[in-house]
C-alpha positions as CSV (number, residue, x, y, z in Angstrom):
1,X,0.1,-57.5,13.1
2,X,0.0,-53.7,12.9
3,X,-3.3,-53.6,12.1
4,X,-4.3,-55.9,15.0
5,X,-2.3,-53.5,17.3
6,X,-4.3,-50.7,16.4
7,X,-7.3,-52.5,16.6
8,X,-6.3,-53.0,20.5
9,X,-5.8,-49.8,21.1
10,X,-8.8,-48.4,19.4
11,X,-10.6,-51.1,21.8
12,X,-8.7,-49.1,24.7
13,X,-10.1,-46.3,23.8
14,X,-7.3,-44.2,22.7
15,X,-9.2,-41.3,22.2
16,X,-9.1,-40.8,26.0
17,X,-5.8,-41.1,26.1
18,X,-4.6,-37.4,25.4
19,X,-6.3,-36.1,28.7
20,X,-4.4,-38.4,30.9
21,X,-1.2,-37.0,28.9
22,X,-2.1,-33.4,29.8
23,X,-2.9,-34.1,33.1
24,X,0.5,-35.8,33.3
25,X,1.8,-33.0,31.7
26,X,-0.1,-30.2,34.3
27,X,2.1,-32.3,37.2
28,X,5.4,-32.7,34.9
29,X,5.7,-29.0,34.7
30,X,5.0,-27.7,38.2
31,X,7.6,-30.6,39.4
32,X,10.0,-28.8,36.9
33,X,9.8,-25.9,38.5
34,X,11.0,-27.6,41.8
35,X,13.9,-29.9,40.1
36,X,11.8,-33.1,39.4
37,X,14.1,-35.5,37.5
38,X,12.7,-35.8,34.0
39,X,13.7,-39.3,33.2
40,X,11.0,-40.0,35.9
41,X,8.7,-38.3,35.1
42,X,8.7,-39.7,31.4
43,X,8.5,-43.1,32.7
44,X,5.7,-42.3,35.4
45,X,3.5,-41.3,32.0
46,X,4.4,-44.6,30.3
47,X,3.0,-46.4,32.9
48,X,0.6,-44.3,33.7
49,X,-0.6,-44.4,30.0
50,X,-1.0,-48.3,29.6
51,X,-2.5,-48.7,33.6
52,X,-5.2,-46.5,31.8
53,X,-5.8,-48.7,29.2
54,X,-5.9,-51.9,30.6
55,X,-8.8,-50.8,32.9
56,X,-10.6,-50.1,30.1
57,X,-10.4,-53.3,28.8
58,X,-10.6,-54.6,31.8
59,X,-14.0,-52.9,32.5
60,X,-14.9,-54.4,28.8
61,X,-14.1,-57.8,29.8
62,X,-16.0,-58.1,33.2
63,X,-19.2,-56.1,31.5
64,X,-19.4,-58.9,29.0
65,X,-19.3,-61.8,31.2
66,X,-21.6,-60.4,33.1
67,X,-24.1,-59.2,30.2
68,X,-23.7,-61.9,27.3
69,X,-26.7,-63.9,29.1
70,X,-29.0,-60.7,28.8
71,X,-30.6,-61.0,25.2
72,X,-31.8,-57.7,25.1
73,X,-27.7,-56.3,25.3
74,X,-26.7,-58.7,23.0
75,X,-29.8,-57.9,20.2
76,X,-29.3,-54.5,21.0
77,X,-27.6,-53.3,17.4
78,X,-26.2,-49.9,18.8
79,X,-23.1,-48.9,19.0
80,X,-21.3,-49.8,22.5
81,X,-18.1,-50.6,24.2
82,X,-18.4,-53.7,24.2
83,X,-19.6,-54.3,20.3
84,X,-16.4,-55.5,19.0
85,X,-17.1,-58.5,21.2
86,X,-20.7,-58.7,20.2
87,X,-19.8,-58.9,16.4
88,X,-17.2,-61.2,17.0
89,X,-14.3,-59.3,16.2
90,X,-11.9,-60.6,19.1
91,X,-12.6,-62.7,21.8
92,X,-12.7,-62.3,25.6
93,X,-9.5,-64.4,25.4
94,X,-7.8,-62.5,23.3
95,X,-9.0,-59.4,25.4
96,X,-7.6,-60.7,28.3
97,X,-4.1,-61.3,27.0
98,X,-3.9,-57.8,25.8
99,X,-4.9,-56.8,29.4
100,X,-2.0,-58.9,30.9
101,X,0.5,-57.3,28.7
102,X,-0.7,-53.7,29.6
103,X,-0.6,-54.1,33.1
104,X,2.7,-56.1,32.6
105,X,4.4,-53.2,31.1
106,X,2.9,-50.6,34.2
107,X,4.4,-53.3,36.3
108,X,8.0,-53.3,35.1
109,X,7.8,-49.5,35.0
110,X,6.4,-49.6,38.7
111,X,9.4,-51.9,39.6
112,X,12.2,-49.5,37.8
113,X,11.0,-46.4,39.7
114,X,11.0,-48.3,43.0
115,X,14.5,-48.9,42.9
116,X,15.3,-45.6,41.7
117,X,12.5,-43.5,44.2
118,X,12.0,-46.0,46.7
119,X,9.7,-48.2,48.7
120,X,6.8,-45.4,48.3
121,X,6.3,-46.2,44.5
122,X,5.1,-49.3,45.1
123,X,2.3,-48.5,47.8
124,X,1.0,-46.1,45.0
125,X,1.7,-48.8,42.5
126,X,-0.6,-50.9,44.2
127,X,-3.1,-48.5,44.9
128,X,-3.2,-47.8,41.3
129,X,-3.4,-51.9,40.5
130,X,-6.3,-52.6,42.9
131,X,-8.0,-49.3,41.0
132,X,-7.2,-51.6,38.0
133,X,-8.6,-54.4,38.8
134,X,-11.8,-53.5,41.0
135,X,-13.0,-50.7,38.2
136,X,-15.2,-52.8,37.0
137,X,-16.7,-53.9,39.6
138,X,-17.2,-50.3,41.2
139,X,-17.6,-49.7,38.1
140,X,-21.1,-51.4,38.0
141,X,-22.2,-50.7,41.4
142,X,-22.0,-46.7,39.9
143,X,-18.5,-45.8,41.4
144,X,-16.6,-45.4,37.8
145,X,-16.6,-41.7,38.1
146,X,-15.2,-41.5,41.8
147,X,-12.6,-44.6,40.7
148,X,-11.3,-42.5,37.8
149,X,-11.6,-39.4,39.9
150,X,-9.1,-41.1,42.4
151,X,-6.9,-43.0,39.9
152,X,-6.7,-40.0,37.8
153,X,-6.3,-37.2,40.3
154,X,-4.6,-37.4,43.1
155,X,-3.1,-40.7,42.9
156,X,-1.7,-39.5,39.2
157,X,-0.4,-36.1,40.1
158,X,0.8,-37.0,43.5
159,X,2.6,-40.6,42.1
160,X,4.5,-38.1,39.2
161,X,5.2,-35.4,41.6
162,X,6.7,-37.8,44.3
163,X,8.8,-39.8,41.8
164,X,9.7,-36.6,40.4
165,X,10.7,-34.5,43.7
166,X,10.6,-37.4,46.5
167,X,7.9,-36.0,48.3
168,X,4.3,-35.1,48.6
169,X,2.7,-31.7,48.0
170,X,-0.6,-30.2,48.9
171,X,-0.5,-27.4,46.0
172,X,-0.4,-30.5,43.8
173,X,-3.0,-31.9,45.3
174,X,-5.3,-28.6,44.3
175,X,-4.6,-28.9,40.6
176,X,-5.4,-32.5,40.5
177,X,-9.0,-31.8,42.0
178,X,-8.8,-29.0,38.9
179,X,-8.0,-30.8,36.4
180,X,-8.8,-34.4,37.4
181,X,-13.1,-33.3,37.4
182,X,-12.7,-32.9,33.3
183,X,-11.4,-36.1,33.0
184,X,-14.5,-37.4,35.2
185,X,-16.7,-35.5,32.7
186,X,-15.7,-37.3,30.0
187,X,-16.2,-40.3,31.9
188,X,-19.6,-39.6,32.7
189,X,-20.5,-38.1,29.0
190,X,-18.8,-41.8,27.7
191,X,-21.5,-43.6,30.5
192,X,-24.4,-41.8,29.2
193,X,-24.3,-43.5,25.9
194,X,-25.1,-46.4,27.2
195,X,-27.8,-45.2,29.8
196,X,-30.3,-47.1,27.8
197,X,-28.5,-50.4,27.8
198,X,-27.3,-49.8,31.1
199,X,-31.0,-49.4,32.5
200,X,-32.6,-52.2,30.3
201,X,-29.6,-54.3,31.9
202,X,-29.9,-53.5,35.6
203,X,-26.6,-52.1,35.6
204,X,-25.8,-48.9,38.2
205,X,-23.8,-45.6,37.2
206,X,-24.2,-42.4,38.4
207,X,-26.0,-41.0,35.4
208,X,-28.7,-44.0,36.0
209,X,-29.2,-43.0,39.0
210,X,-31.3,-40.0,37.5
211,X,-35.0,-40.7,36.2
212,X,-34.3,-40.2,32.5
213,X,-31.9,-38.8,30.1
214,X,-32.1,-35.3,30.1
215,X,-32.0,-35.1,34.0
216,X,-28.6,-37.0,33.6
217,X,-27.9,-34.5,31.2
218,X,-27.4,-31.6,34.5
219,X,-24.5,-33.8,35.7
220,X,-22.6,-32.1,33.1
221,X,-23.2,-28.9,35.2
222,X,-22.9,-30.0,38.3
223,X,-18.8,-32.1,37.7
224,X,-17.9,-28.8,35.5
225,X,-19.4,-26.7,38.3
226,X,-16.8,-28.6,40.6
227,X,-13.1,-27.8,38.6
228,X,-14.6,-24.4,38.5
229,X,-14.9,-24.1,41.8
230,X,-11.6,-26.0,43.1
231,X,-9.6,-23.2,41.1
232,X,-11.1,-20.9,43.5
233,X,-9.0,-22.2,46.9
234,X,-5.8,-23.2,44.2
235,X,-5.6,-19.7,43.4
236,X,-5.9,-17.9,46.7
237,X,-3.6,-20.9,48.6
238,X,-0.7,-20.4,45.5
239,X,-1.7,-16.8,45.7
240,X,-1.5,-16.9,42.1
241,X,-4.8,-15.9,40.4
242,X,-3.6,-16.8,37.0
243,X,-5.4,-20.4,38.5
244,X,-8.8,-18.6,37.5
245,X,-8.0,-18.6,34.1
246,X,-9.7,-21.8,33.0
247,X,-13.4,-19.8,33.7
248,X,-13.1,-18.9,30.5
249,X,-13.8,-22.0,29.2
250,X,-17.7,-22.2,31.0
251,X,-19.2,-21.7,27.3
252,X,-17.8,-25.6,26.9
253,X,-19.8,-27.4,29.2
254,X,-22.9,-25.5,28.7
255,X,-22.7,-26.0,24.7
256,X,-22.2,-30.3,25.8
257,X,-25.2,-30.0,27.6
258,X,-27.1,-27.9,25.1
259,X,-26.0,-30.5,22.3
260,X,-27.3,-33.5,24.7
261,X,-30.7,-31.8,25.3
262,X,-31.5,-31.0,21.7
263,X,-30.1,-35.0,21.2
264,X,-32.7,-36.2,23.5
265,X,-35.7,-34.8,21.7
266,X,-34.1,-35.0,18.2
267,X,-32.3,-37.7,17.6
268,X,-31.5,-37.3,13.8
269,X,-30.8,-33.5,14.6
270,X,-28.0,-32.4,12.4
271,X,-26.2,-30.9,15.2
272,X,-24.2,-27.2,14.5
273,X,-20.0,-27.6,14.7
274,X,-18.6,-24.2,15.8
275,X,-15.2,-22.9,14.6
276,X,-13.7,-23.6,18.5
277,X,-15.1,-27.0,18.9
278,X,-12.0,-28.0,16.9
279,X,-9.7,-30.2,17.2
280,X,-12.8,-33.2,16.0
281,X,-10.5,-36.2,15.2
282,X,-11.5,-37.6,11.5
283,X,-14.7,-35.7,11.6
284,X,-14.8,-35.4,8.3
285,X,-15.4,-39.6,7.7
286,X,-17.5,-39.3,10.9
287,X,-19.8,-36.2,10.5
288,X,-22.4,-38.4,8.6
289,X,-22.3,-41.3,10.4
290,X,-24.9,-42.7,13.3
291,X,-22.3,-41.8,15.8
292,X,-21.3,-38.2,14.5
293,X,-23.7,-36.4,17.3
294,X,-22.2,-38.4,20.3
295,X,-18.6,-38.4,18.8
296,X,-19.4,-34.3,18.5
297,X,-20.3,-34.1,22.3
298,X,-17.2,-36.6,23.2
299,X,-14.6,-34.5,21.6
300,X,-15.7,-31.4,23.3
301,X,-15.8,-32.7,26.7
302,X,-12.2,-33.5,25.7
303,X,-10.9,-30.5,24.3
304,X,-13.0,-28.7,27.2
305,X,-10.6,-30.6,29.5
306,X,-7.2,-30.3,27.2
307,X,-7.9,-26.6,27.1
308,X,-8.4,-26.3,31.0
309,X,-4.9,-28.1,31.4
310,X,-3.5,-25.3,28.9
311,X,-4.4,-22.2,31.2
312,X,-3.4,-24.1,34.3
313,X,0.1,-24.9,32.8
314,X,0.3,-21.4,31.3
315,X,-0.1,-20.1,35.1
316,X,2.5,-22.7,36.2
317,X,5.1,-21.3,34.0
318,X,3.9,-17.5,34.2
319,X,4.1,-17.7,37.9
């Protein structure tokens, strides 16, 4: 049984999970500052955390229905999403009750903080369930960056800050547009793994709307080149230039881009791991693996984003 449930939630991609607990975390702190109630705000991540992972199951589900018919996704040997369903590992069945009992523990949490917040929980609730439920649909017509960018920005920081403090803020709205365009970079660096697939299959995403790979590969310039930017008006509007901090981390997206070119023309590459790429979860069982160079380039769009969060938390509580 314990084994099954970490199956699931390696499925759910629990490596992602970490960004959406510092981006709770950015909100959490700067709603400290103004007397948010804690016991809230705990519960806001809990639900947070498993609304998170039942879209991307959810997203698995739909994209297998739709692509099981296509022989070239199903003879197609490497590594995706949606493998542990091609190998037979679980079924969609199974994948759907997992789904059900994610979103029914976001529910019951959603239903708590309604009675203890009020009504205005549960319009955000159900913003946050129709994001749910449609990712995969926008998902597919290339809208899984702008879904996540919604979900996971606004709609997260504003949710925690209101249940938190009982009311809306516009400074909170600024560091979600920060922080919130990392997370979509690691959304878009996750889509570009299956660009191939994605192309052969018909399916849309943003990176497929480029020619080939390596023009794909500037999107990682262009979403970085956003946060950096939206620090910019945070800082001047807070008046606190502490807010510029995370500039310091530009090296990060132009090494994921670098790593991505050199990739592209070389695919068995032995790719160089820098002292400050670290944290690189179980590298060492992963480092000579097929997957080591994409798993290299996944981490670091993470930390890139974990470290981001850091500097704007650190100017939070220096303020």
């Amino acid at each position: 049984m314990f084994k099954r449930i970490l199956f699931w939630l390696g499925n759910s991609r629990l490596f992602s999970l970490p960004m959406t607990i510092m981006s709770w975390l950015v909100v959490f702190v700067y709603a400290l500052k103004y007397g948010g109630n804690i016991l809230n705000g705990f519960l806001a991540l809990i639900g947070i955390a498993f609304a998170h992972l039942a879209t991307n199951l959810f997203d698995d589900y739909v994209d297998y229905k739709e692509l099981s018919s296509n022989q070239e996704f199903m003879n197609n040997t490497s590594k995706s999403k949606c493998s542990y369903l091609k190998n037979g590992e679980a079924s969609l069945k199974e994948l759907l009750f997992v789904v059900c009992v994610y979103c029914c523990i976001a529910f019951l949490i959603g239903v708590f903080l309604t009675f203890r917040v009020g009504f205005e929980v549960v319009i955000l609730a159900i913003t946050g369930g129709l994001i749910t439920l449609t990712y995969a649909k926008l998902s597919s017509n290339g809208f899984s960056e702008l879904a996540v960018g919604t979900a996971f920005g606004p709609l997260l920081f504003e949710g925690v800050y209101y249940v938190m403090c009982g009311k809306f803020s516009f400074t909170v709205l600024l560091l979600s547009m920060v922080i919130v365009s990392f997370t979509v970079l690691l959304v878009y660096l996750n889509s570009l793994l299956d660009y191939d697939t994605d192309k052969a299959s018909g399916k849309k995403s943003l990176c497929t709307k480029f020619k080939d790979k390596n023009t794909a590969a500037s999107g990682i310039l262009l979403i970085s080149a956003v946060g950096y930017l939206m620090s910019i008006p945070l800082a001047v509007y807070t008046r606190n230039f502490l807010f510029l901090t995370p500039l310091i981390t530009i090296p990060f997206p132009l090494d994921i881009f670098k790593l991505l070119i050199l990739y592209n023309s070389d695919k068995s590459v032995v790719q160089t791991v820098k002292w400050w790429y670290y944290p690189l979860d179980n590298w060492e069982n992963i480092k000579n693996t097929t997957t080591a160079n994409f798993y290299l380039r996944l981490y670091l769009t993470r930390n890139l984003m974990m470290w981001v969060s850091v500097l704007v938390i650190a100017a939070i509580l220096l303020r």
